[in-house]
C-alpha positions, 0 to 999 in steps of 0.5 A, spaced: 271 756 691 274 748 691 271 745 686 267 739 689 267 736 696 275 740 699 276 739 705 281 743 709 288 739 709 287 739 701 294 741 698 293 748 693 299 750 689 298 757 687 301 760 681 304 767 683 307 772 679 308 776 684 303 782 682 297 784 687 292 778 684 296 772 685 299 774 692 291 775 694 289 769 691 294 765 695 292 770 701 285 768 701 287 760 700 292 760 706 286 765 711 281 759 710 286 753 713 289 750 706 295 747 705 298 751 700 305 752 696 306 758 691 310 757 685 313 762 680 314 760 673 321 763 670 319 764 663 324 769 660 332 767 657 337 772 657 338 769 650 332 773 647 329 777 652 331 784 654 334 786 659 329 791 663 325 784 661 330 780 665 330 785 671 323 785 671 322 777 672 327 778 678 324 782 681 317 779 681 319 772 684 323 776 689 316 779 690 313 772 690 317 770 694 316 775 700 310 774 699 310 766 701 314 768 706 310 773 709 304 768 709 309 762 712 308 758 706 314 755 701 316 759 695 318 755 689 321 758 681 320 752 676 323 753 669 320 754 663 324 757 660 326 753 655 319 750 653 317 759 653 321 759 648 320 754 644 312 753 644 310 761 645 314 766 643 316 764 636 309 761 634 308 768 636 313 771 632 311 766 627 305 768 626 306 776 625 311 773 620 305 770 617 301 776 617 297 773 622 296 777 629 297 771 634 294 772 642 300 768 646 295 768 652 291 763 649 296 758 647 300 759 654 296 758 660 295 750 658 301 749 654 306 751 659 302 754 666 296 749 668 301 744 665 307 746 669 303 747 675 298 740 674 306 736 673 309 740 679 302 738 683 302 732 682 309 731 684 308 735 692 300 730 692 298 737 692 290 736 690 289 743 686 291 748 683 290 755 683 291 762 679 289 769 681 285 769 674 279 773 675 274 767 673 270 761 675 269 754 674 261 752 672 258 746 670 254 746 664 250 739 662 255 735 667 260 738 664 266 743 668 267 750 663 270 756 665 265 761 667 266 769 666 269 772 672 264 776 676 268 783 675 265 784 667 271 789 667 277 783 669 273 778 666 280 773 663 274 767 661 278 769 653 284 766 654 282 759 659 277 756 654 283 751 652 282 748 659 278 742 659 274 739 664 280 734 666 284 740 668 278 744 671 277 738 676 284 741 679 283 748 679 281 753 683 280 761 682 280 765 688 278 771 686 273 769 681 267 772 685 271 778 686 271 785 684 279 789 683 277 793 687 275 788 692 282 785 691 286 791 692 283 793 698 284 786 701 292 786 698 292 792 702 290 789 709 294 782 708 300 786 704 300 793 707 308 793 707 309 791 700 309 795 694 307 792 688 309 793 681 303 796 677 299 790 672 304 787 667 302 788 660 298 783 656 304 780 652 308 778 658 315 777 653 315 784 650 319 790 652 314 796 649 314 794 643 312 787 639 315 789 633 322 790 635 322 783 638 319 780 632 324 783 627 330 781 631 328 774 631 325 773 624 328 779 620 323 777 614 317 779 618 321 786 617 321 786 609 318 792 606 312 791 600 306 795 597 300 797 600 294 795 595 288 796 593 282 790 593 284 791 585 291 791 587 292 799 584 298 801 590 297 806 595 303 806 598 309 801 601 308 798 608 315 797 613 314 789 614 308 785 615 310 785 623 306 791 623 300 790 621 293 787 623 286 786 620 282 791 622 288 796 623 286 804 620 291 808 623 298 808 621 298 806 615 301 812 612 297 812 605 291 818 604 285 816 601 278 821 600 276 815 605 278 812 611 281 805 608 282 799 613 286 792 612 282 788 610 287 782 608 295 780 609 298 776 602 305 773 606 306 770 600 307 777 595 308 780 602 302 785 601 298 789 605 291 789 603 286 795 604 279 797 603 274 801 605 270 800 613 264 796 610 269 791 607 272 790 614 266 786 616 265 780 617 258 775 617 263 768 617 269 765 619 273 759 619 276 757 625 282 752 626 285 749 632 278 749 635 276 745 641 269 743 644 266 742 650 260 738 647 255 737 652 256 743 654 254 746 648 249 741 647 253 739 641 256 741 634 251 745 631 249 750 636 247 758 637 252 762 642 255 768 642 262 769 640 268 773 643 274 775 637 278 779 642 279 780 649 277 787 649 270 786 645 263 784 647 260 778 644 256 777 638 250 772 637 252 767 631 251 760 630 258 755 630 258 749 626 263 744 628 267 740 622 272 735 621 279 735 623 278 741 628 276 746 623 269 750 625 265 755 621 261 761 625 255 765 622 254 772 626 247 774 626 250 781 625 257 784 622 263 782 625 268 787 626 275 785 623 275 778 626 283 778 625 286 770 623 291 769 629 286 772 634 281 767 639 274 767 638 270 764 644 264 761 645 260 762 650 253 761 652 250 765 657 257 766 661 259 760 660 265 758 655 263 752 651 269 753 647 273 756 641 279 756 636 284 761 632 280 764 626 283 761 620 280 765 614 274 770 613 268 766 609 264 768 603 258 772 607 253 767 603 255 761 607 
């Protein structure tokens, strides 16, 4: 479970949200004898969030703090309200603004979680640092990567592959050789008087609807346009850019002989842009912000298989990483509707050798 040679005196602080993993996580670490500390992130500002969102986030370090107080350990909440705000939420807002479908996960967890957790460490001699993310820490040609968690179904190795080895070397996933329900049968014998609020949703910040949000924030993103064809003939008017995503069918509001899919989203001209299903498929893209770890992938031209969403299986392709952080990858069969915003993941075998934000869809010659 400790990375390396732990011994038993080793400081852990543990990231808890209050929900049935992390408080599991922090368990196990306290039941084999480590020293550890919980720390609960306030993320959310009365400012921009709503306020059901505000009562939530309360209630959850109330929750955390029971927790810690159950297992005899101290309960901090460290503030990142402001940095939230500023390094997540309006990128992510940003992003919709821009006809792009961002994933905030990604960009959170070594922006503002693992950075906060390593700093707050640092300052108590805690040596680790630990999550209830259901994943694993490997070596790959002497290089630490993020592996998948042994649940297929909870695997979260997607949205880790921003952390590098440096940070790896520190952390800890206590729940990455367990099942959910393993986890939930443990909460049950350590946490048997607390009752747990159901899994939050995969966008922490957002109350039932993202739009919402998006248009108050960036009022543009709501502005109505035309929906158009690849010849530009218009079907029909969209209600704002904010509410689409490359890939999306439903909810398009147009009829066609067809079924007709977004295959692009002009901010620029504040256009959608549909086509039939096949044109929703892909064989390359470019991608931005791309980070590597090279030796584990044996350098920057390699076979992999790539993750554009959480939720999908990989695909085989080929990666071939260019200048300024940009990278191209070739699918050996078509792509589904990779959705510039998203991630997409590297991985050889179950190991994540890294990835990047998809830029652009790429002629299908290349």
């Amino acid at each position: 479970m400790m990375p390396g040679a732990a011994s038993r005196t080793d400081r852990v602080v543990v990231a808890m949200s209050g929900g049935v993993d992390s408080s599991v996580a922090a368990a196990l670490l306290v039941e084999q004898g480590y020293s550890v500390f919980g720390v609960t992130f306030a993320l959310l500002d009365e400012a921009w969030a709503s306020q059901k969102l505000i009562e939530r986030q309360s209630a959850s370090i109330e929750r955390a703090r029971q927790v810690c107080g159950l297992l005899g350990i101290e309960h901090r909440v460290l503030d990142e309200r402001e940095a939230f705000f500023r390094d997540i939420v309006m990128p992510f807002v940003n992003e919709y603004a821009a006809g792009r479908t961002p994933n905030p996960c990604t960009l959170c967890n070594p922006t503002i979680k693992f950075s906060a957790l390593e700093r707050h460490a640092s300052e108590r001699g805690a040596r680790y640092i630990a999550t209830g993310h259901y994943a694993r820490v490997a070596e790959r040609n002497g290089q630490l990567c993020v592996r998948k968690g042994r649940d297929e179904r909870k695997d979260q190795s997607y949205f880790l592959y921003r952390l590098d080895s440096r940070v790896l070397k520190r952390v800890v996933f206590p729940l990455g050789d367990l099942t959910k329900q393993e986890v939930r049968d443990l909460a049950i014998r350590f946490f048997a008087d607390i009752v747990f609020a159901q899994e939050s949703q995969e966008v922490c910040f957002v109350d039932r609807d993202y739009r919402e949000l998006v248009a108050r924030l960036s009022p543009t993103a709501a502005t109505p346009g035309e929906i158009v064809d690849e010849d530009g003939t218009v079907l029909g008017t969209h209600s704002g850019l904010l509410g689409y995503t490359v890939g999306q069918r439903r909810g398009l509001g147009i009829t066609a002989g067809h079924p007709l899919y977004v295959i692009a989203i002009d901010p620029e001209l504040n256009r959608i842009v549909v086509g039939p299903e096949e044109r929703a498929f892909v064989r390359a893209i470019e991608l931005e912000h791309v980070v590597l770890q090279a030796q584990a992938a044996g350098g920057t031209d390699f076979a992999c298989a790539v993750r554009v969403r959480y939720r999908m299986k990989e695909l085989p392709a080929r990666v071939r990483v260019l200048e300024a952080g940009r990278a191209h990858v070739l699918f050996d069969v078509p792509c589904p509707a990779p959705a510039p915003g998203q991630g997409a993941v590297f991985y050889i075998d179950d190991v994540v050798v890294g990835g990047g934000v998809i830029a652009r869809w790429l002629n299908n010659a290349l």
